[in-house]
C-alpha positions as CSV (number, residue, x, y, z in Angstrom):
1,X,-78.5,40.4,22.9
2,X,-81.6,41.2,24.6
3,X,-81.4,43.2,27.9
4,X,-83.3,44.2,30.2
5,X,-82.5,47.4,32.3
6,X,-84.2,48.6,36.0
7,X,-82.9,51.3,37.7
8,X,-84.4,54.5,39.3
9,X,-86.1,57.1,37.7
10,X,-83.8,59.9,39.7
11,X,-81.3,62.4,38.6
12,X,-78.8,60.7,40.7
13,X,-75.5,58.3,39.3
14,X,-77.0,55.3,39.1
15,X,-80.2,55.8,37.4
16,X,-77.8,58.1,35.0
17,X,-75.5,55.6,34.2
18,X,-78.3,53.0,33.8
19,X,-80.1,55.3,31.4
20,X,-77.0,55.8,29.6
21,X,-75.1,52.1,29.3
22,X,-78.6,51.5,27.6
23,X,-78.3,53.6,24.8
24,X,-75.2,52.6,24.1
25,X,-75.8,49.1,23.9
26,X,-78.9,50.2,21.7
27,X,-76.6,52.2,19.7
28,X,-74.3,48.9,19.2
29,X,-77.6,46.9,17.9
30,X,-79.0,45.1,21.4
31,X,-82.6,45.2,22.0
32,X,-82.6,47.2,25.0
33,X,-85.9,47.6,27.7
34,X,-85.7,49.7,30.4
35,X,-87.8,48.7,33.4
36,X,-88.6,52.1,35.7
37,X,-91.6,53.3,37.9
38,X,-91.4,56.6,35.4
39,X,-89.7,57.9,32.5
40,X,-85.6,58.0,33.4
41,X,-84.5,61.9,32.8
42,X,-81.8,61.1,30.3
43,X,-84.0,58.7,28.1
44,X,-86.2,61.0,26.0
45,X,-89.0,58.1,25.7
46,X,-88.9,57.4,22.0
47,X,-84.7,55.9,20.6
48,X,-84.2,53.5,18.2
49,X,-83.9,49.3,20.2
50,X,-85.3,51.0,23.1
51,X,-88.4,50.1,25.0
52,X,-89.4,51.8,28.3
53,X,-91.9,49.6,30.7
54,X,-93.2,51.3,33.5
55,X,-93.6,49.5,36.9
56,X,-96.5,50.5,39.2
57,X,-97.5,48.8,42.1
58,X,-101.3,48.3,42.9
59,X,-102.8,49.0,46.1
60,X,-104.2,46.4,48.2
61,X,-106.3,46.9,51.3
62,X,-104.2,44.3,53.4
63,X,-100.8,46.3,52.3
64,X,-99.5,49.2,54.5
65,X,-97.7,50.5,51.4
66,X,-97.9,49.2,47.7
67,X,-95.4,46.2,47.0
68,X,-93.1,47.8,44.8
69,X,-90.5,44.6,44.5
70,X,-93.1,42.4,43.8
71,X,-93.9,44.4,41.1
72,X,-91.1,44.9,39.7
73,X,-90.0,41.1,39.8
74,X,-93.5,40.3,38.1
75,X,-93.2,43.1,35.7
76,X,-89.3,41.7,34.7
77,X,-90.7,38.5,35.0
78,X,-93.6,39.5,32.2
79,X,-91.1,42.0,29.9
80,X,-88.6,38.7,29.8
81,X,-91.2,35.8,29.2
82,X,-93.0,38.1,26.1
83,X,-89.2,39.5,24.5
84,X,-87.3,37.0,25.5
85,X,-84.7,38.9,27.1
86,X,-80.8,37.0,27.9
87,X,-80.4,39.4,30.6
88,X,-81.8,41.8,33.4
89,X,-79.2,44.2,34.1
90,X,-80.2,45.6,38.0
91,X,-78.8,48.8,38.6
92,X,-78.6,48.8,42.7
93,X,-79.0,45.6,45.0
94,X,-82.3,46.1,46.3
95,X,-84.9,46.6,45.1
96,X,-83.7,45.5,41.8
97,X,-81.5,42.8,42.1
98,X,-83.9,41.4,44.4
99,X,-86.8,41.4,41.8
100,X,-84.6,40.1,39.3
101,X,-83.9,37.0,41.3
102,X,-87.4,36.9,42.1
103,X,-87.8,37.1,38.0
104,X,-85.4,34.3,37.2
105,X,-87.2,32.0,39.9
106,X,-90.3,32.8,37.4
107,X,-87.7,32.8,34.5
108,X,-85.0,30.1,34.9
109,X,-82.8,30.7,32.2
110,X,-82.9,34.7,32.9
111,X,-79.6,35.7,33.7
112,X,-78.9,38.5,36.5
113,X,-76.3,41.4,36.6
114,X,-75.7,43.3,39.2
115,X,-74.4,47.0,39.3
116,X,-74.1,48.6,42.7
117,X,-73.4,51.8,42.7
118,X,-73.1,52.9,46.4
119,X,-75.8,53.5,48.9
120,X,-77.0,50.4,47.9
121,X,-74.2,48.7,50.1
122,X,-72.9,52.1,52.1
123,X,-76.1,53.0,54.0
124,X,-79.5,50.9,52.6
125,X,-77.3,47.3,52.4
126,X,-75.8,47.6,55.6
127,X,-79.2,48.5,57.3
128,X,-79.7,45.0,59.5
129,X,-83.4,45.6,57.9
130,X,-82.0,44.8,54.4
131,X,-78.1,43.0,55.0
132,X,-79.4,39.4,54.6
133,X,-81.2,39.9,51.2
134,X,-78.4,42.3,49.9
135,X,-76.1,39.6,50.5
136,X,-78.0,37.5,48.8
137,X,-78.5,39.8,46.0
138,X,-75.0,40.0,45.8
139,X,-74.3,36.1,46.5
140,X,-77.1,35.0,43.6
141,X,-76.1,37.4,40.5
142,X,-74.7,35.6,37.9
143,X,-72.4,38.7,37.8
144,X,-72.0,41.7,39.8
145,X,-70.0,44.8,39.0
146,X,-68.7,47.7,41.2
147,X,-68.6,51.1,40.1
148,X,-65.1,51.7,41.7
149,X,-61.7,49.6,43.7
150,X,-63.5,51.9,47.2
151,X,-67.0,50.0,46.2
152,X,-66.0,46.5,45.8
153,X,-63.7,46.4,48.8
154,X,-66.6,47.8,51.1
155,X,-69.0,45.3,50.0
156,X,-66.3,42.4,50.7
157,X,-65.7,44.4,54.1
158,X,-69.9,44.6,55.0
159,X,-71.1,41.5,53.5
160,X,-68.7,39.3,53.9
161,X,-68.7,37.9,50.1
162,X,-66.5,35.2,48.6
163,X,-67.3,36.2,45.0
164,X,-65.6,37.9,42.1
165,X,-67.2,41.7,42.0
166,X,-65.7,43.5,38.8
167,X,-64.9,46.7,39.0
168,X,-66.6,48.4,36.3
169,X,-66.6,52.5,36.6
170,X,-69.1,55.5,34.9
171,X,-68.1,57.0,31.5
172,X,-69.2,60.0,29.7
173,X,-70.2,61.0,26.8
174,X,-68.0,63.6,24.8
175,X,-69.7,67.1,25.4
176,X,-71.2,68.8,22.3
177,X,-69.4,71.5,21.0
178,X,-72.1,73.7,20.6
179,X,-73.3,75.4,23.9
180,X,-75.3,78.4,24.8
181,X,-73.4,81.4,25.9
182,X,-74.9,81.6,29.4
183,X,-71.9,83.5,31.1
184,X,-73.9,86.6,30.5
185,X,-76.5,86.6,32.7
186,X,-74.4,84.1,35.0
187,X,-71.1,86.2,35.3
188,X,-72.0,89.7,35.4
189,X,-68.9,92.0,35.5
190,X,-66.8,89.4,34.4
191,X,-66.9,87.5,37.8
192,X,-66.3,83.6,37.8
193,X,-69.1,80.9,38.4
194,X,-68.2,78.0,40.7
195,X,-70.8,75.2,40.4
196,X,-72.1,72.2,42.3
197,X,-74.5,69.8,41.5
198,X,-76.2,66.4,44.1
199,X,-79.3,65.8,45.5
200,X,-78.8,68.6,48.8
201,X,-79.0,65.4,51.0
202,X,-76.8,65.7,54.1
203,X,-73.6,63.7,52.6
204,X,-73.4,66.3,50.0
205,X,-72.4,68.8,52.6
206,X,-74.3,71.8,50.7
207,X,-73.4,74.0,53.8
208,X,-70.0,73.2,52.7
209,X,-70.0,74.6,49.6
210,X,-71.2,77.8,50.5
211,X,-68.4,78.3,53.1
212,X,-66.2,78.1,50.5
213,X,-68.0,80.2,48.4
214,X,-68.2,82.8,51.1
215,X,-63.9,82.9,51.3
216,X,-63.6,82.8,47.6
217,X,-66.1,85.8,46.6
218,X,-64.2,87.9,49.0
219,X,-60.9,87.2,47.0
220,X,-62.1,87.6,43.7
221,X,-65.3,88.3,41.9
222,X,-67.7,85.1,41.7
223,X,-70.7,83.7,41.1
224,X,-71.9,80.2,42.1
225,X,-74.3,77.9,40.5
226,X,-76.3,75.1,42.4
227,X,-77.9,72.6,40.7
228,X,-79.9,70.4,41.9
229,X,-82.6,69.8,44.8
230,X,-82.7,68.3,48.2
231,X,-83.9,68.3,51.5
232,X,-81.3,70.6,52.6
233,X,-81.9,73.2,50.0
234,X,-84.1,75.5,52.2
235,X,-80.9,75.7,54.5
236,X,-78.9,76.6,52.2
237,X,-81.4,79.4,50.5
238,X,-81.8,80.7,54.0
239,X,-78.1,81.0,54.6
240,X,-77.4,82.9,52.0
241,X,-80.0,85.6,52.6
242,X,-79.0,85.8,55.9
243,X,-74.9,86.5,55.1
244,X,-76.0,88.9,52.5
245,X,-75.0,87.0,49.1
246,X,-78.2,85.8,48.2
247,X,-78.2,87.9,44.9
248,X,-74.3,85.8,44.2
249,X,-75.8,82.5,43.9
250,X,-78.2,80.8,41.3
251,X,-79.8,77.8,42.8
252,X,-81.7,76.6,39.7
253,X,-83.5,73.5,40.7
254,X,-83.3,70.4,38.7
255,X,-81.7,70.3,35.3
256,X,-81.9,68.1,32.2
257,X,-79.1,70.3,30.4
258,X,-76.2,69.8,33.0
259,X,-73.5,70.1,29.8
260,X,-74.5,73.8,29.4
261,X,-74.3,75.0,33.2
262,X,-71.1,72.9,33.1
263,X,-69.8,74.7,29.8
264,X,-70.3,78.2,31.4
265,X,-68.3,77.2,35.2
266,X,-64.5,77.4,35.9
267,X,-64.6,75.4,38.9
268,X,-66.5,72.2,40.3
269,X,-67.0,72.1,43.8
270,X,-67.9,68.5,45.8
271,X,-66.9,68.7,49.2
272,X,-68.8,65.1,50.0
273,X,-68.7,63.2,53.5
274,X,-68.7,59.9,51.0
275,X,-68.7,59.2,47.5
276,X,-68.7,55.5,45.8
277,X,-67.5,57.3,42.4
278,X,-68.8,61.1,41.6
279,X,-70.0,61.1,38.6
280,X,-70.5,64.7,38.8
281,X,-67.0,65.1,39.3
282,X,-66.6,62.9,36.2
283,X,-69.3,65.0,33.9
284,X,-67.5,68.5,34.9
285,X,-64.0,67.2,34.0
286,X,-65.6,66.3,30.7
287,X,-66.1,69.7,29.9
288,X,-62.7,71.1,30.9
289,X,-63.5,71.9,34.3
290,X,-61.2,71.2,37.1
291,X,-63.1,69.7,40.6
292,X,-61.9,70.7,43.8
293,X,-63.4,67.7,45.9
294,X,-63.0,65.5,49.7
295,X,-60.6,63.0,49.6
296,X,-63.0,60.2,50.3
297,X,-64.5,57.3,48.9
298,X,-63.9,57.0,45.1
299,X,-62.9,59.9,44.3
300,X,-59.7,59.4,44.5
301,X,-60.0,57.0,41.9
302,X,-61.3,60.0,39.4
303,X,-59.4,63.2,40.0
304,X,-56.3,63.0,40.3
305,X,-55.0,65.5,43.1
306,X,-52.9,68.3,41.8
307,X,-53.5,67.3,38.3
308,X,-57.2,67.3,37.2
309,X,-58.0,69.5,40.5
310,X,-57.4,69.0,44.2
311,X,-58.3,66.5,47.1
312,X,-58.6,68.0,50.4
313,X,-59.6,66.3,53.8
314,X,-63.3,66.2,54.0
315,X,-64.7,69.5,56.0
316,X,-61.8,71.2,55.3
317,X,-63.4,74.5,53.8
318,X,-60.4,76.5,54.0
319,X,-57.9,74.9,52.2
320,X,-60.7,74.0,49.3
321,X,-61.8,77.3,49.2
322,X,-57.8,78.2,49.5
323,X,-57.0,75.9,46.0
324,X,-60.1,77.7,44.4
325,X,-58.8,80.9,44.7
326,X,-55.6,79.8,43.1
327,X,-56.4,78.1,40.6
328,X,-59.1,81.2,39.7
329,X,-56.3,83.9,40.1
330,X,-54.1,81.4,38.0
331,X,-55.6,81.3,34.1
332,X,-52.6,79.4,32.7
333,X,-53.1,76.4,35.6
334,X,-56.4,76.2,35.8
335,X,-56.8,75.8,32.0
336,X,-53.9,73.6,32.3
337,X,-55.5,71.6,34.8
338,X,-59.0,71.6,32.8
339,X,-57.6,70.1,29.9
340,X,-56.0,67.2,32.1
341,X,-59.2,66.8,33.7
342,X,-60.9,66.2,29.9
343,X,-58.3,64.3,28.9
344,X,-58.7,61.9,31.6
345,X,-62.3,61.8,32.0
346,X,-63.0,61.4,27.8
347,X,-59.9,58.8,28.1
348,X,-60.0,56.9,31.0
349,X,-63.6,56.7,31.4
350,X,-64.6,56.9,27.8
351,X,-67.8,55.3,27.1
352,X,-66.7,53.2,24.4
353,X,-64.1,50.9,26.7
354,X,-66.3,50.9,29.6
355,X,-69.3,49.7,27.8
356,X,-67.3,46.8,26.0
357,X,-66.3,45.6,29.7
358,X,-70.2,44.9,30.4
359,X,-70.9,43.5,27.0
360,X,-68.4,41.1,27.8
361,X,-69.9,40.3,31.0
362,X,-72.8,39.9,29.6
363,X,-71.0,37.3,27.3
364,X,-69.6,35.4,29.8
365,X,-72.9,35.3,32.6
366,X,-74.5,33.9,29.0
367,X,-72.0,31.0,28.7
368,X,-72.6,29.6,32.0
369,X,-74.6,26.6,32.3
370,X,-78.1,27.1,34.1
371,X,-78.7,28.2,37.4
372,X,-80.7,26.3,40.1
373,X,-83.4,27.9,41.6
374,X,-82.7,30.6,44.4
375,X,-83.4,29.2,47.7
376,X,-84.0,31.2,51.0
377,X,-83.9,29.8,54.2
């Protein structure tokens, strides 16, 4: 098949997991073309049934700010007429799934997937400024996926849609076995490293982490690791200067390498107000490390509480920071509980089953008969 990809260019889960459900399919023989305003972090720009097409919008002196859907749906639109692509693959409702309809209109026997991955319908979607034309996003795919059972039940609940919405989770990819021994410079004095990695937006409740930072290092030796940046960042930074553990914690920016920061850390920390899946979560229990998370969203959906880590109500600092210490005083559990965690994450959401479920969407969307033009009104 020929596909067509667009997603973000962002660190974050979706833009990931578009990036990556690429490769595979390139891997498996489809002629792949990614469609991003920049180069997507995990795609190193030259891979075998890969193309990268970069969308810029032009400035017009009638425009308050460049058009970047239109764009987009013209650049689809071009990439689809001159490869001939079966499929664009939209990664988010707007402003992809938009475009892409917009590109089929151009198109007609383009087909449309749609993947939403969370903020798409949890915050942006249900904005009144963008509900109608998510809905119809969501109502004019020839298929649209959810990346968890939490997703798909809050897009029925917001929009109101009388469709069938698969849910379709993340995967990873089987960490290397050779890593960098980073504990070193890390871990002094043998302490251990608790890390987090998001964007430092508000739902991410950085603050959060840090709390519980604060009761674990005064129960055992620690370090902690974030990853990552953010408009809260600066909080953070300040807030630990001004308790007096500045020199305790590593904030390293943005990373390409998350598998070796993950490969040197003995807890995962997420204490989220929402999340649609947690692919973060997913990643660290891919390299044997157990999450200690909220119980909110999806990620109930990935770690299983007591098992692969623990669930606590969201804000509740002291009983995360309570299962930390446990499971960091407790060798035999925690590596117990790390190895369930890979176990699940390589098993469960293995790449292999996960990306057969979209080629077979991608099947079926393909043996439908053709679609009539998208009307608005």
């Amino acid at each position: 098949m020929r596909i067509g990809i667009s997603c973000y260019s962002t660190f974050g889960g979706s833009g990931v997991v578009a990036t990556e459900v690429g490769k595979a399919l390139a891997a498996r023989g489809h002629e792949v073309h990614i469609l991003s305003p920049s180069l997507p972090p995990r795609l190193v720009g030259f891979e075998d049934r890969i193309t990268f097409h970069e969308v810029r919008a032009s400035p017009y002196p009638l425009f308050e700010d460049a058009p970047y859907s239109i764009a987009l749906g013209s650049k689809m639109a071009d990439v689809a007429e001159h490869y001939h692509l079966d499929i664009i693959h939209a990664h988010y409702a707007i402003p992809h799934a938009m475009a892409a309809l917009l590109a089929r209109m151009a198109i007609p026997n383009l087909k449309v997937v749609t993947t939403l991955h969370g903020t798409d319908i949890t915050v942006v979607g249900s904005d009144p400024s963008y509900l109608p034309m998510v809905k119809m996003a969501i109502r004019e795919s020839d298929g649209v996926t959810a990346v968890s059972e939490y997703l798909r039940q809050e897009t029925i609940r917001t929009f109101g849609v009388d469709r069938t919405i698969e849910v379709i989770g993340n995967f990873v990819e089987p960490p290397g076995l050779e890593r960098p021994d980073c504990r070193a410079w890390l871990a002094p004095k043998a302490a251990f490293v608790l890390t987090h990695i998001s964007n430092f937006r508000p739902v991410k409740r950085v603050m959060d982490v840090l709390k519980i930072f604060e009761r674990v290092r005064q129960a055992v030796p620690a370090r902690l690791v974030m990853v990552g940046d953010g408009p809260d960042r600066l909080e953070a930074e300040a807030y630990c200067r001004d308790q007096g553990f500045a020199s305790e914690v590593r904030f390293t920016g943005k990373q390409l390498d998350i598998g070796t920061v993950l490969a040197c850390s003995d807890l995962f920390i997420l204490p989220s107000a929402t999340e649609s899946f947690g692919l973060a979560a997913l990643e660290a229990m891919g390299h044997r490390v157990p999450v200690i998370a909220s119980r909110v969203g999806g990620l109930p959906e990935v770690v299983r509480h007591g098992v692969d880590g623990y669930l606590e109500a969201m804000g509740d600092v002291d009983a995360m920071a309570t299962d930390a210490v446990k499971l960091l005083k407790d060798e035999d559990l925690r590596l117990t509980m790390g190895d369930a965690a890979r176990e699940r994450a390589l098993g469960t959401f293995a790449e292999g089953p996960i990306v057969d479920q979209y080629e077979a969407l991608y099947r079926q969307v393909l043996g439908q008969g053709a679609r009539k033009p998208v009307l608005v009104g």
